[in-house]
Wavefront OBJ file of the C-alpha trace (Angstrom):
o trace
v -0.419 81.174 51.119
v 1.099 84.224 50.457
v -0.196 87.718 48.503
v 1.713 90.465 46.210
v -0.331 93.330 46.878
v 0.578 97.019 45.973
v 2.194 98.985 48.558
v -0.430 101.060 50.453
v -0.396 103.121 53.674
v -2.081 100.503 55.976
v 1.436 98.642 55.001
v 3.281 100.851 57.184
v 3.271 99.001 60.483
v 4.392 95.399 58.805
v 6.946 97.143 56.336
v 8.712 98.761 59.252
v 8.385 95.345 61.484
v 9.701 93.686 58.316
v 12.537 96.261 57.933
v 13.718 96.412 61.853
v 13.348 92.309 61.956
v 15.658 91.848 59.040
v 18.150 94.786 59.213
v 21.163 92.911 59.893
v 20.745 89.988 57.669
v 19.996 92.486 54.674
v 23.349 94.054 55.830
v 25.222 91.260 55.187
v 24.897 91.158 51.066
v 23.684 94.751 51.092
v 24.398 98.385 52.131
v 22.450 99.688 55.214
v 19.829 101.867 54.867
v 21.386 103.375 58.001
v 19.250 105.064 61.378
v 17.982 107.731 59.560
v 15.079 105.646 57.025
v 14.225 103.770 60.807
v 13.695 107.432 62.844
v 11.979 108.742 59.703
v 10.244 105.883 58.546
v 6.252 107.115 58.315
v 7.414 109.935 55.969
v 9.892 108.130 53.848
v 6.403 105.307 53.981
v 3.920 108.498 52.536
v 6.926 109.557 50.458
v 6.843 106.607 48.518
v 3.181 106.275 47.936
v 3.419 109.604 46.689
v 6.009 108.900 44.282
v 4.285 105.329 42.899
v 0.899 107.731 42.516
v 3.072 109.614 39.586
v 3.529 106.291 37.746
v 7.626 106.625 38.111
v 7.632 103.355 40.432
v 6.062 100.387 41.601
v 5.506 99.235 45.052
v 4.914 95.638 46.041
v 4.909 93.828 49.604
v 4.348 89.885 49.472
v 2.403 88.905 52.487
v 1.242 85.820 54.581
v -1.619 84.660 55.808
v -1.321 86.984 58.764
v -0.579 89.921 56.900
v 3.280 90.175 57.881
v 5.527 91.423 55.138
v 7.803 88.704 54.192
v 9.225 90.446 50.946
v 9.578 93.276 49.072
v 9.460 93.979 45.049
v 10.077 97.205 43.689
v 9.719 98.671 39.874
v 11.551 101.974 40.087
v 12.755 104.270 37.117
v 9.866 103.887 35.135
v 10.446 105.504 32.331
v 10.019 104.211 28.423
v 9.051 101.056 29.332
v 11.401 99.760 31.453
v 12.247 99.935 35.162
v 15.048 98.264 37.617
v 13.731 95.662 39.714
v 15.080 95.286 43.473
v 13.462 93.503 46.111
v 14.457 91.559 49.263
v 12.853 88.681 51.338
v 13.109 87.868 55.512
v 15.714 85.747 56.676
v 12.773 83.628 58.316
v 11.220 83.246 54.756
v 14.436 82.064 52.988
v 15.222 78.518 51.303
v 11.360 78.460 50.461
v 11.281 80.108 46.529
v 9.611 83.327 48.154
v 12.263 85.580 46.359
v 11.723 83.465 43.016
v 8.076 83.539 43.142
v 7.384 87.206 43.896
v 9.990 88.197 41.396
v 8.146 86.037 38.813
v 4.681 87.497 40.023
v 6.369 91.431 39.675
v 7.458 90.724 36.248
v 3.835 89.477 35.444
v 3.010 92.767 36.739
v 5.229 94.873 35.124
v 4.136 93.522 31.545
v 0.290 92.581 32.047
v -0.530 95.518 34.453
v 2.050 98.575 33.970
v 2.871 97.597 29.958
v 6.617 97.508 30.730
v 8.562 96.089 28.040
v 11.996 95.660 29.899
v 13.250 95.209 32.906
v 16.775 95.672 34.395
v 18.586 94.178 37.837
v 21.673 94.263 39.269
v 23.108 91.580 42.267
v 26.779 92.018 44.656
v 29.498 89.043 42.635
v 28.528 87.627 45.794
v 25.026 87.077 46.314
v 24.609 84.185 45.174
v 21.000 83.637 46.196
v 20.054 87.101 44.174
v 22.139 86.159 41.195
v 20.416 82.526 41.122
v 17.187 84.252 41.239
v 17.683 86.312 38.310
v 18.790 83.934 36.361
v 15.804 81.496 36.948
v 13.324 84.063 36.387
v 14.773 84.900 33.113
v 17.091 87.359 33.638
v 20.347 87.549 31.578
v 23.474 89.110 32.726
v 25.155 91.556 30.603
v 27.959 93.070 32.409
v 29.000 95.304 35.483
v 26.527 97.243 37.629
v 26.913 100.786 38.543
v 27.412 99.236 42.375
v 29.789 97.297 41.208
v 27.968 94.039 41.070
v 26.488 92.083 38.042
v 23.779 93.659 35.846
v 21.056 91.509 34.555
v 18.113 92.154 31.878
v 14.932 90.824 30.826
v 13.199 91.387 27.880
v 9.275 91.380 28.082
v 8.371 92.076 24.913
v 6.328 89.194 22.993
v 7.159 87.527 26.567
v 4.214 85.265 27.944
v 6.439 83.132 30.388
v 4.020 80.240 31.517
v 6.057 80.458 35.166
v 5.494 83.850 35.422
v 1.756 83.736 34.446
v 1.820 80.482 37.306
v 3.047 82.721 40.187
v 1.055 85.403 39.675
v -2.090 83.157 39.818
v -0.440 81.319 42.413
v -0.655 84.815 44.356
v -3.334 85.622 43.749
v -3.021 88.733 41.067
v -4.546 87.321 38.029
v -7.611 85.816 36.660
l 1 2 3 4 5 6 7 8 9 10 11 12 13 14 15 16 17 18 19 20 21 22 23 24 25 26 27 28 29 30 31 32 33 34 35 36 37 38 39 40 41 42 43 44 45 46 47 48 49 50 51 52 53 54 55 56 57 58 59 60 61 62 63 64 65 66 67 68 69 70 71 72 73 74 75 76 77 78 79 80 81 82 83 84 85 86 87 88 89 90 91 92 93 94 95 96 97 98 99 100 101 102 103 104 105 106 107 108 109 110 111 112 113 114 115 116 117 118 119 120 121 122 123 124 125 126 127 128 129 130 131 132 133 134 135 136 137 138 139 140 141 142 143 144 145 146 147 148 149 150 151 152 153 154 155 156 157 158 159 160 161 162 163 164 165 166 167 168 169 170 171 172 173 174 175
């Protein structure tokens, strides 16, 4: 069983843990967030729940049963009724749909709970696990990303996706 909950201070212990555990293996497809976010970590932590308390982004943490962070989906640029989705799962929590699910339940999220209306993504040309998500969640490519990978987009509006509705219940964030 697993949980998408908001990100919120008492996070700070299993988003680090989550962070330091999987530093390398996000390295590999991604750029590193380098020493500095890991020596500074508790005030980059309040920094953020400052900055999702002005309505600009949107935290989320997918957790087990124990309460360790196994994933991470973000809503950040929020502005006009869109955002740019990112997020990242463990290496131990891999293979299992944990990506595709929380993606699914964030998107649920972003139209039922913060009224979004689009979303945007972007994925390296060689990620393939990221670009496979995207496209099974509903995300269409549309060309280059400003990092030099693929762009994707997803258009919410009049959007009631029965898979997304599924994984949000399925974790636990709607009725």
């Amino acid at each position: 069983m697993y949980e998408l909950q908001r990100l919120r201070d008492d996070h700070a212990t299993a988003l680090l843990e989550f962070e330091t555990a999987n530093r390398e293996f996000f390295a590999r497809t991604i750029p590193d967030r380098g020493d500095d976010y890991f020596a500074h970590f508790s005030e980059r932590h309040a920094a953020l729940l400052t900055e999702q308390d002005t309505g600009t982004c949107h935290f989320h943490v997918l957790v087990d049963r124990a309460g360790a962070v196994v994933g991470r989906f973000n809503l950040v640029g929020v502005a006009d009724g869109s955002a740019e989705l990112g997020y990242r799962v463990a290496e131990r929590a891999t293979g299992r749909g944990l990506a595709k699910l929380g993606v699914r339940g964030v998107i649920a999220r972003a139209r039922d709970d913060y009224g979004l209306t689009r979303l945007t993504a972007g994925a390296g040309r060689d990620n393939a696990a990221s670009l496979a998500v995207l496209r099974a969640t509903g995300f269409v490519a549309v060309g280059p990303s400003a990092r030099g990978g693929i762009q994707h987009v997803r258009d919410l509006t009049g959007d009631d996706d029965a898979e997304d509705q599924r994984a949000a219940d399925q974790l636990g964030q709607h009725s």
